[in-house]
C-alpha positions in Angstrom: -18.9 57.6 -30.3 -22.0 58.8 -28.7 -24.4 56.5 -26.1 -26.7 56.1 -28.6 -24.4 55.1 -31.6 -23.1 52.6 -29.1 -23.7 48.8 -30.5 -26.1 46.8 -28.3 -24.7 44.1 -26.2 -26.4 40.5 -27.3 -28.2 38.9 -25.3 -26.6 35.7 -23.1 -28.0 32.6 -25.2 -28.2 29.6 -23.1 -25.4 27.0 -23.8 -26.9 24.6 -21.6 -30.9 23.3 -21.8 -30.1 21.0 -19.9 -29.7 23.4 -16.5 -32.3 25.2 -17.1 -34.8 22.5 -17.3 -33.0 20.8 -13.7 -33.4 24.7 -12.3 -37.1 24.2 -13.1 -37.6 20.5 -11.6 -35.7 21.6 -8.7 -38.0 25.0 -8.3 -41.3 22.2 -8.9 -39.9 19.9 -6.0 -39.9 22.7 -3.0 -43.2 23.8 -4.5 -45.3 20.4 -5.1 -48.0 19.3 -3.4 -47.6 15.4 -3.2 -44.5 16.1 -1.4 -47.0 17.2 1.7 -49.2 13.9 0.7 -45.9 11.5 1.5 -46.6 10.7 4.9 -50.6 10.0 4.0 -49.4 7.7 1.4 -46.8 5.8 3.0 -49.4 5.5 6.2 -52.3 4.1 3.8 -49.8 1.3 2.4 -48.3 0.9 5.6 -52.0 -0.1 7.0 -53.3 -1.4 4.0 -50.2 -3.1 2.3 -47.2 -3.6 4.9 -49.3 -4.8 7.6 -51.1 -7.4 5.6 -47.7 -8.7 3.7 -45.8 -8.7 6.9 -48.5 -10.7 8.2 -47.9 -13.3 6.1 -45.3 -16.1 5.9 -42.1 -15.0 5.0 -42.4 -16.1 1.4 -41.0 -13.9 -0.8 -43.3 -15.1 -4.0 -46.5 -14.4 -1.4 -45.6 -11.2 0.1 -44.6 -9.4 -3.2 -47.9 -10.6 -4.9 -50.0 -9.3 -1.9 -47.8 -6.2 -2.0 -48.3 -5.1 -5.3 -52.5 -4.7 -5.6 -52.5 -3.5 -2.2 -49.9 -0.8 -2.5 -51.5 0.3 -5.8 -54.7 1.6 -4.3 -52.9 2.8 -1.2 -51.1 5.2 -3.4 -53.9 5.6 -6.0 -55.9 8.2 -4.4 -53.4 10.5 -2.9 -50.5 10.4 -5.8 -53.9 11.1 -8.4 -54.9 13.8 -6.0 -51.9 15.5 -5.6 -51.1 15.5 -9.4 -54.8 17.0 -10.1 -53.9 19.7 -7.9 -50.9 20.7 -9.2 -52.4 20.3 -13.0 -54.4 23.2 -12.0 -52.5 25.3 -10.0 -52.0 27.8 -12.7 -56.0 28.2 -13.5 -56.9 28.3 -9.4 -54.1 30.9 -8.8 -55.0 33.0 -12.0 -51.6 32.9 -13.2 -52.3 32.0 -16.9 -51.6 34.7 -18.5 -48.0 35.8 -16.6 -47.0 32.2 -17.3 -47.6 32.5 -20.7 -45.2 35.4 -21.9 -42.4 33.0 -19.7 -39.2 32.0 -21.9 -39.9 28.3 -21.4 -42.7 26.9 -23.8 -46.4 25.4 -21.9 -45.3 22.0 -22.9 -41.7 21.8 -20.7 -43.0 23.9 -17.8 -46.2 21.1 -17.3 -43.5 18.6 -17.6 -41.4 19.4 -14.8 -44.5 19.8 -12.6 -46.0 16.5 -13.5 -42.1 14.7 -13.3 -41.8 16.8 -9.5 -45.1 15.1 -8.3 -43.9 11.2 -9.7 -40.5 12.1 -8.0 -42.1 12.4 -4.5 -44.3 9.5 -5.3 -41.8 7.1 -6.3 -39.5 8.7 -3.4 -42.1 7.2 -1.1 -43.1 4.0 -2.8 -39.7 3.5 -2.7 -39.0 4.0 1.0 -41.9 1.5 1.6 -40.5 -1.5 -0.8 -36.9 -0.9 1.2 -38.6 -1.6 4.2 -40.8 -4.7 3.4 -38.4 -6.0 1.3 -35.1 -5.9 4.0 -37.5 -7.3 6.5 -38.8 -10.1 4.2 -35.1 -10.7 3.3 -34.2 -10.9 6.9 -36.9 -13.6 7.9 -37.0 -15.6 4.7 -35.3 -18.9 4.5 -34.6 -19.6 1.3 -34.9 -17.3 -2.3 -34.6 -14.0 -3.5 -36.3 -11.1 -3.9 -39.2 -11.1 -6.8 -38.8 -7.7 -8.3 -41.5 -7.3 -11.5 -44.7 -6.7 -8.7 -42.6 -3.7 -7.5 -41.5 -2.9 -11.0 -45.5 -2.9 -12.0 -46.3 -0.8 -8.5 -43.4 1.6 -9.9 -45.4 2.0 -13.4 -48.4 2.8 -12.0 -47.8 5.8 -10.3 -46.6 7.4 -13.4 -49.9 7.1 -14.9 -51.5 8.0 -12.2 -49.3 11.3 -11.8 -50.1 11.5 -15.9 -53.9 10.9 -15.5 -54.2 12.9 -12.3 -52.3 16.0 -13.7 -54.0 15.7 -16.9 -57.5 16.5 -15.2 -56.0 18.9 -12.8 -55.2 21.0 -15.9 -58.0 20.3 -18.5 -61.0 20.9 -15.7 -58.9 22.9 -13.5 -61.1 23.5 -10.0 -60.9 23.1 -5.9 -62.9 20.1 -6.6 -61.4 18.8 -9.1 -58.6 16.9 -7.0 -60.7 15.5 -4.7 -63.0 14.3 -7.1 -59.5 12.8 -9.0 -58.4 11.1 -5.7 -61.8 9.8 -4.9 -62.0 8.2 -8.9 -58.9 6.6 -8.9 -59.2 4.3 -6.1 -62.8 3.4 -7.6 -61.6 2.7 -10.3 -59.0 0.8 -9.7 -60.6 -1.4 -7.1 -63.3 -2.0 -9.5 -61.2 -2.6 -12.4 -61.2 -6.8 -11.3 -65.0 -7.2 -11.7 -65.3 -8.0 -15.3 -62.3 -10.7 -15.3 -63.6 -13.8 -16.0 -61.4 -16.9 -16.5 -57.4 -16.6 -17.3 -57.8 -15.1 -20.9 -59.4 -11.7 -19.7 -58.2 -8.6 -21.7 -59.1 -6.7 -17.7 -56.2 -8.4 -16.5 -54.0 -5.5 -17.9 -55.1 -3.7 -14.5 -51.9 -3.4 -12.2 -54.1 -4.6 -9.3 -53.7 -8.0 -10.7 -50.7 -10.2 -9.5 -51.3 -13.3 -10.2 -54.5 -15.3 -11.8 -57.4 -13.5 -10.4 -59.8 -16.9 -9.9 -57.4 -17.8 -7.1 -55.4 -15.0 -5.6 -51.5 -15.0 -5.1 -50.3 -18.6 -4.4 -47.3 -19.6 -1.8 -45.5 -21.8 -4.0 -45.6 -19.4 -7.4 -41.7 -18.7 -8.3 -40.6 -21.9 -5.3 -41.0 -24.8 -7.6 -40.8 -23.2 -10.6 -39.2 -20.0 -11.8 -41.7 -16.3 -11.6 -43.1 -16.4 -14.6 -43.1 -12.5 -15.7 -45.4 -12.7 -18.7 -48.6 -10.6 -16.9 -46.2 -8.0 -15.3 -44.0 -7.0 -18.4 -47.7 -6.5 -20.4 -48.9 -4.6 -17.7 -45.4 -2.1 -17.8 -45.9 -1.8 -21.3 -49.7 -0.7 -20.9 -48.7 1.5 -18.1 -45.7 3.1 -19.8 -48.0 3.7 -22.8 -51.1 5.3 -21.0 -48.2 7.4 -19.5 -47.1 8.6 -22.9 -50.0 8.7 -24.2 -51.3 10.9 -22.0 -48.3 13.4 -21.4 -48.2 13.6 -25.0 -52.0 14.6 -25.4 -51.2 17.6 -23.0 -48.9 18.9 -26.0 -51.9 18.9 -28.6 -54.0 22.3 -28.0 -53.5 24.9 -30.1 -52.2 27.4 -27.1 -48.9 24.5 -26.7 -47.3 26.6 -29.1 -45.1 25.7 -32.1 -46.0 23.2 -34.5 -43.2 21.3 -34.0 -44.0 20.6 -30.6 -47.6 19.7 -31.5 -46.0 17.0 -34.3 -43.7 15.6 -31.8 -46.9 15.4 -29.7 -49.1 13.9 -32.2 -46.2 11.4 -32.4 -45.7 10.3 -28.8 -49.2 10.2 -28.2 -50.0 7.7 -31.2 -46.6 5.6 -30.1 -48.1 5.6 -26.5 -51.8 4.4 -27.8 -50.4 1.7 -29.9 -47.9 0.7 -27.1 -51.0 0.1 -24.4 -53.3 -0.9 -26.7 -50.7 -3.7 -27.5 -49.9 -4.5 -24.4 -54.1 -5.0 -23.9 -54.5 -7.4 -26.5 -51.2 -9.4 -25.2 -53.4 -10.0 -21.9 -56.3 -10.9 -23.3 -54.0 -14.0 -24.9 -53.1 -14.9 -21.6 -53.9 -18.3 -20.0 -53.5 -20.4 -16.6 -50.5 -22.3 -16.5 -49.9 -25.7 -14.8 -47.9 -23.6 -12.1 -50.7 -21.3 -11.0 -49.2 -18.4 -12.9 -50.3 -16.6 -16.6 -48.5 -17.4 -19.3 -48.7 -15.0 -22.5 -47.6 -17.1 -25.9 -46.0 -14.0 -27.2 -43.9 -13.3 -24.5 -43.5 -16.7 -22.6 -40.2 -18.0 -22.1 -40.3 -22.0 -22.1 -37.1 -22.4 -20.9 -38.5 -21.2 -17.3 -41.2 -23.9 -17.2 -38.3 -26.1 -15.7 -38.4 -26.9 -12.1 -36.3 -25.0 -10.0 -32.9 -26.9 -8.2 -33.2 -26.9 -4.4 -31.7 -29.3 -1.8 -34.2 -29.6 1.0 -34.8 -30.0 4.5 -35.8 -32.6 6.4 -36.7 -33.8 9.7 -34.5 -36.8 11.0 -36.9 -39.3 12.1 -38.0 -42.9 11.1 -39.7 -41.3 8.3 -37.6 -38.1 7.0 -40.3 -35.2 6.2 -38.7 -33.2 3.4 -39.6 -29.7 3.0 -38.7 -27.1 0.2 -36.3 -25.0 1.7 -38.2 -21.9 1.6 -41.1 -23.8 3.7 -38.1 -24.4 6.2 -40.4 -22.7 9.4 -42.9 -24.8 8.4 -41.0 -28.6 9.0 -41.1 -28.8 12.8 -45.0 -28.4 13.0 -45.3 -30.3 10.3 -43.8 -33.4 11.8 -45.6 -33.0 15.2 -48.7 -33.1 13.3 -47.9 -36.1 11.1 -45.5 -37.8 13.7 -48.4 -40.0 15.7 -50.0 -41.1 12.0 -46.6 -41.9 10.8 -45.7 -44.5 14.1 -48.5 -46.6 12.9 -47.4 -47.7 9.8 -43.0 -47.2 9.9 -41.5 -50.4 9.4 -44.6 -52.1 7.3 -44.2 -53.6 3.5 -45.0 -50.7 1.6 -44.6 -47.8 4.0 -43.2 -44.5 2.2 -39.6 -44.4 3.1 -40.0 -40.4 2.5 -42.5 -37.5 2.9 -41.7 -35.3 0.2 -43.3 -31.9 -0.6 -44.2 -31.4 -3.9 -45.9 -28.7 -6.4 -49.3 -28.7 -7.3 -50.9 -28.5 -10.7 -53.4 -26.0 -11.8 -56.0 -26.0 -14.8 -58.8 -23.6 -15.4 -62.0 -24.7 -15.3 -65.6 -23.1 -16.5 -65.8 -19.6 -16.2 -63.6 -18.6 -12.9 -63.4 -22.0 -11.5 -59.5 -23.7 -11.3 -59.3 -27.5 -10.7 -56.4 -27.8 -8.2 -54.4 -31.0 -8.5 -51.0 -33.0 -7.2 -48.3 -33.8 -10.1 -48.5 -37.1 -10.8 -49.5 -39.9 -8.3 -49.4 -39.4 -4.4 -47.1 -41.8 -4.2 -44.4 -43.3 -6.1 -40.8 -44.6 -7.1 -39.1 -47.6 -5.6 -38.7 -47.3 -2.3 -42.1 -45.5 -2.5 -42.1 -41.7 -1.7 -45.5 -39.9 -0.5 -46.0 -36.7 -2.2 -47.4 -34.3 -0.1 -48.5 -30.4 -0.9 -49.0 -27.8 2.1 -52.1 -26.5 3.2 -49.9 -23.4 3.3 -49.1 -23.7 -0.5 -52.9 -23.6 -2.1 -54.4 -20.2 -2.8 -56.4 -17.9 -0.3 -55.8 -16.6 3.0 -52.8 -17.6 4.6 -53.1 -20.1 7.5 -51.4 -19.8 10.8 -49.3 -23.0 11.9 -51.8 -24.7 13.8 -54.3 -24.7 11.3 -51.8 -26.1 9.3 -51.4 -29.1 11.7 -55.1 -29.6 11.8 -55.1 -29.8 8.2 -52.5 -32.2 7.9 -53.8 -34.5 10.3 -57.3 -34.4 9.2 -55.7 -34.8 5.5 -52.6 -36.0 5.0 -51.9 -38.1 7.9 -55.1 -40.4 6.5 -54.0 -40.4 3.1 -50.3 -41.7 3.9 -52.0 -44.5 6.0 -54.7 -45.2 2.8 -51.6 -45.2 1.0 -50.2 -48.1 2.4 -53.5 -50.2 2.9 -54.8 -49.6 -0.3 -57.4 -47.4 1.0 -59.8 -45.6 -1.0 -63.3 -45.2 -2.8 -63.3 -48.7 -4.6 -61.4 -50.8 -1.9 -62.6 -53.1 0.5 -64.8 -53.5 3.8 -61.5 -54.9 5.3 -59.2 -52.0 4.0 -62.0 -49.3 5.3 -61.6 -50.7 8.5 -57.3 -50.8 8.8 -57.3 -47.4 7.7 -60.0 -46.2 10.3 -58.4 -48.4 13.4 -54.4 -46.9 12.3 -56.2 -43.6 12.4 -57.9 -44.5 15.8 -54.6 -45.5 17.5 -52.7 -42.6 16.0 -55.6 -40.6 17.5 -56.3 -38.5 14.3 -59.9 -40.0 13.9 -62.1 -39.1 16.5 -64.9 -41.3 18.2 -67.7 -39.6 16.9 -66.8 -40.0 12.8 -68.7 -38.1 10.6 -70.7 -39.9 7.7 -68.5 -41.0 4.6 -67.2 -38.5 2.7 -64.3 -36.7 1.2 -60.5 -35.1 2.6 -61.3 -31.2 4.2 -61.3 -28.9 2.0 -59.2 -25.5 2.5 -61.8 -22.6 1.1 -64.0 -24.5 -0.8 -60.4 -25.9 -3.0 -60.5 -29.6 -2.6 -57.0 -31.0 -1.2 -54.8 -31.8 -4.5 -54.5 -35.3 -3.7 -58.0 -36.2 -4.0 -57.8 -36.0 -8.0 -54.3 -37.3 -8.2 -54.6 -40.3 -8.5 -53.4 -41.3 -5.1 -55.2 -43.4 -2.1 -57.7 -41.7 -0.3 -59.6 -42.4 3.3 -63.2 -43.1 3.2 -65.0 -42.6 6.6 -67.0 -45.2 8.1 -70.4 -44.5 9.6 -70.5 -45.5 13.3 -72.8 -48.6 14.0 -71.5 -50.1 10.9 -69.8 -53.7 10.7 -66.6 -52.3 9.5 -66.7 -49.8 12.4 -67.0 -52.0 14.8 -64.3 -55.0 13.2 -62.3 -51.2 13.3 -62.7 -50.7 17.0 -61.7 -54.0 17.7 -58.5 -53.9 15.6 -57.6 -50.3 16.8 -58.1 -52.0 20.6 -55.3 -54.6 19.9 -51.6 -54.1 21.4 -49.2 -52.0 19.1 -47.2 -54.8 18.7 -49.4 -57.6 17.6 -51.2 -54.8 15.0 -47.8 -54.8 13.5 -46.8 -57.9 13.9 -50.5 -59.1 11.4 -50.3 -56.3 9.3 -46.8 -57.3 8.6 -47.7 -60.8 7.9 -51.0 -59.8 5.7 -50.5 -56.4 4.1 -50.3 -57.7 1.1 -53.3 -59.4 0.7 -55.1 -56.8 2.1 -54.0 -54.2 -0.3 -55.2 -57.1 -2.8 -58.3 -57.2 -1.6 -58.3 -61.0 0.0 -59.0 -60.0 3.5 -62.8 -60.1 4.5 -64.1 -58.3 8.1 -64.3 -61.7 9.6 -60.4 -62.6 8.8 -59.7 -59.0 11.4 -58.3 -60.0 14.2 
């Protein structure tokens, strides 16, 4: 047999896809450009995200919901950016062409350079969540970790790798990847400004963790269970655009076989239909009474029941009870309330308990949200004062003195109202209790401003005030019930309690005049 009557030997087939397409990611992750863009990405969240949630209380419902919008624009402009410019690395290096005569079709080789770039993102996002999270875990007091913000922070940079890479390789340029990076975070940030009221089809934007009229809220998923209606739309939009978008990269002619650009044609349509789903689930969206968004179609009823907790309180005259995961909060809170709470332990009516409760939310006009307490500020047999946290409303987070300014300036008179009968339609006589306990608990100061109505915490009215519940009115200085309040305030302790004990009750009925004040 001669050389050239020899048969040829076949060519190796590959056995295993599989490999080959692992060979290729692995060849795409020592060659990809986000992983030089790690460290600027885990410094922007670190200065924009980690630094602001750490800064918070260690709330594990607060600090994951001021996590998530923040560590989506710290990696929005970066993960785009680094995804643009490996979109167009083949067009900037003038490799086209020697690409193109490669074994593996243009469809699976842009694949494992897109999946490369999300690998190193969500190698750092990952990394960053570790960290806030095992710190959070180590100073919070009561709860567990809330994962859907993370899980929505985890979607997004998908898309973002999809969207980035997508321009990178459709307008392929040196400018093109800035100009990606630059977009992103604009867009993004911007993405909040047409929401208007709970029932906003903008809400689909990942920046969004919670009702955008009033921010992330303390007590979200602490009285009752995380309500993960908003987050599971947003994946689903996310997850779509993601497809979608991949799936468009398929459709050009130049992809090659038609099967490919059918199975593209397919996953693309699935991926529109998916987000534009997912959009129209938002926009069905509404406020709950727990301060979170609840979407019919994916609401789960059985989690609108309060969560079980045993609580914490303070062991004095009058216990203070605190929702466990407010535990930090207990001691400052019964200094602030401790001098308001001598004046009245021991007297007919007194609240045998402070007890923190929820408060109740309802959207009002446009973006406004009318804040309220559950039920009355005080009730049951013996009677039990309701109180709600400065620390629990929505908007920036309060340090602990501000707290105890707020509570004595707040609370403190509306326990003491409580027990008078105090409020906007009571008498000279009860006025004038209220404002002399005040005086000798020292919580109302010489100089008393005009009539008017409990601090407000950011322009949100404290709940009590449209609950239902008593309610200090100021007196003006100069006034006749000023002045019988002076004079009752300058009595000894004792013989204030000893005639408040004998005539509570007729004061809180009304039948005590200004002249009957001792």
């Amino acid at each position: 047999m001669t050389a050239t009557s020899a048969p040829a030997r076949p060519a190796p087939v590959t056995s295993r896809p599989g490999l080959a397409a692992a060979r290729l990611l692995r060849l795409e992750l020592r060659h990809n450009a986000m992983l030089w863009m790690m460290p600027v990405a885990v410094a922007l969240f670190w200065v924009t995200a980690g630094r602001k949630a750490l800064g918070t209380p260690p709330l594990w419902n607060l600090r994951a919901a001021n996590m998530q919008p923040s560590a989506v624009l710290a990696f929005a402009s970066p993960v785009a950016g680094a995804a643009a410019w490996m979109g167009s690395r083949e067009r900037r290096r003038r490799t086209t062409d020697l690409v193109t005569i490669t074994a593996r079709p243009r469809p699976a080789r842009l694949l494992a350079t897109w999946a490369a770039t999300t690998c190193w993102a969500l190698v750092a996002y990952l990394v960053c969540v570790a960290v806030l999270y095992g710190v959070t875990a180590h100073q919070a007091t009561w709860g567990g970790p809330l994962w859907w913000p993370a899980v929505v922070v985890g979607a997004t940079l998908p898309a973002l790798t999809a969207l980035g890479f997508a321009a990178g390789t459709l307008v392929p340029g040196r400018l093109t990847a800035p100009v990606v990076a630059i977009g992103a975070f604009f867009v993004l940030g911007f993405s909040t400004q047409l929401i208007t009221g709970s029932q906003s089809y903008w809400q689909i934007s990942p920046v969004v963790a919670a009702p955008w009229d009033i921010g992330p809220g303390a007590e979200i998923g602490t009285f009752y269970a995380y309500q993960p209606d908003l987050p599971i739309a947003q994946v689903l939009f996310l997850t779509g655009l993601t497809v979608a978008v991949l799936g468009a990269l398929a459709l050009p002619t130049s992809a090659g076989l038609r099967s490919i650009r059918r199975s593209a044609v397919a996953v693309t349509t699935a991926g529109v239909l998916a987000a534009g789903t997912a959009v129209a689930l938002a926009g069905t969206g509404r406020l709950d009474a727990h301060g979170m968004i609840a979407i019919p179609a994916l609401h789960d009823a059985a989690s609108d029941r309060p969560l079980r907790y045993t609580p914490v309180c303070s062991h004095t005259a009058i216990p203070i009870c605190l929702n466990p995961a407010y535990a930090s909060y207990l001691p400052a809170t019964e200094t602030a309330l401790a001098p308001t709470l001598d004046q009245i332990t021991g007297l007919p009516g007194a609240p045998a308990r402070i007890s923190q409760a929820a408060a109740s939310y309802r959207q009002g006009p446009r973006n406004s949200v009318d804040i309220g307490l559950v039920g009355q500020a005080i009730s049951g047999t013996p009677p039990v004062f309701h109180l709600v946290l400065p620390a629990q409303l929505p908007g920036p987070a309060v340090s602990t003195s501000e707290q105890a300014a707020q509570l004595r300036a707040t609370t403190g008179p509306s326990i003491v109202a409580s027990v008078t009968g105090d409020g906007p339609g009571a008498s000279q006589a009860q006025h004038a209790v209220t404002t002399a306990l005040l005086m000798a608990a020292g919580v109302v100061p010489s100089h008393l401003s005009s009539p008017g109505t409990p601090t407000a915490r950011n322009g949100v009215p404290p709940p009590w005030a449209g609950a239902g519940g008593a309610r200090h009115v100021g007196l003006a200085p100069g006034s006749p019930a000023y002045a019988a309040a002076r004079r009752f305030a300058a009595l000894p302790a004792a013989v204030r309690r000893s005639w408040l004990t004998q005539h509570l009750a007729a004061l809180r009925a009304g039948r005590i005049s200004l002249g009957q004040l001792p």
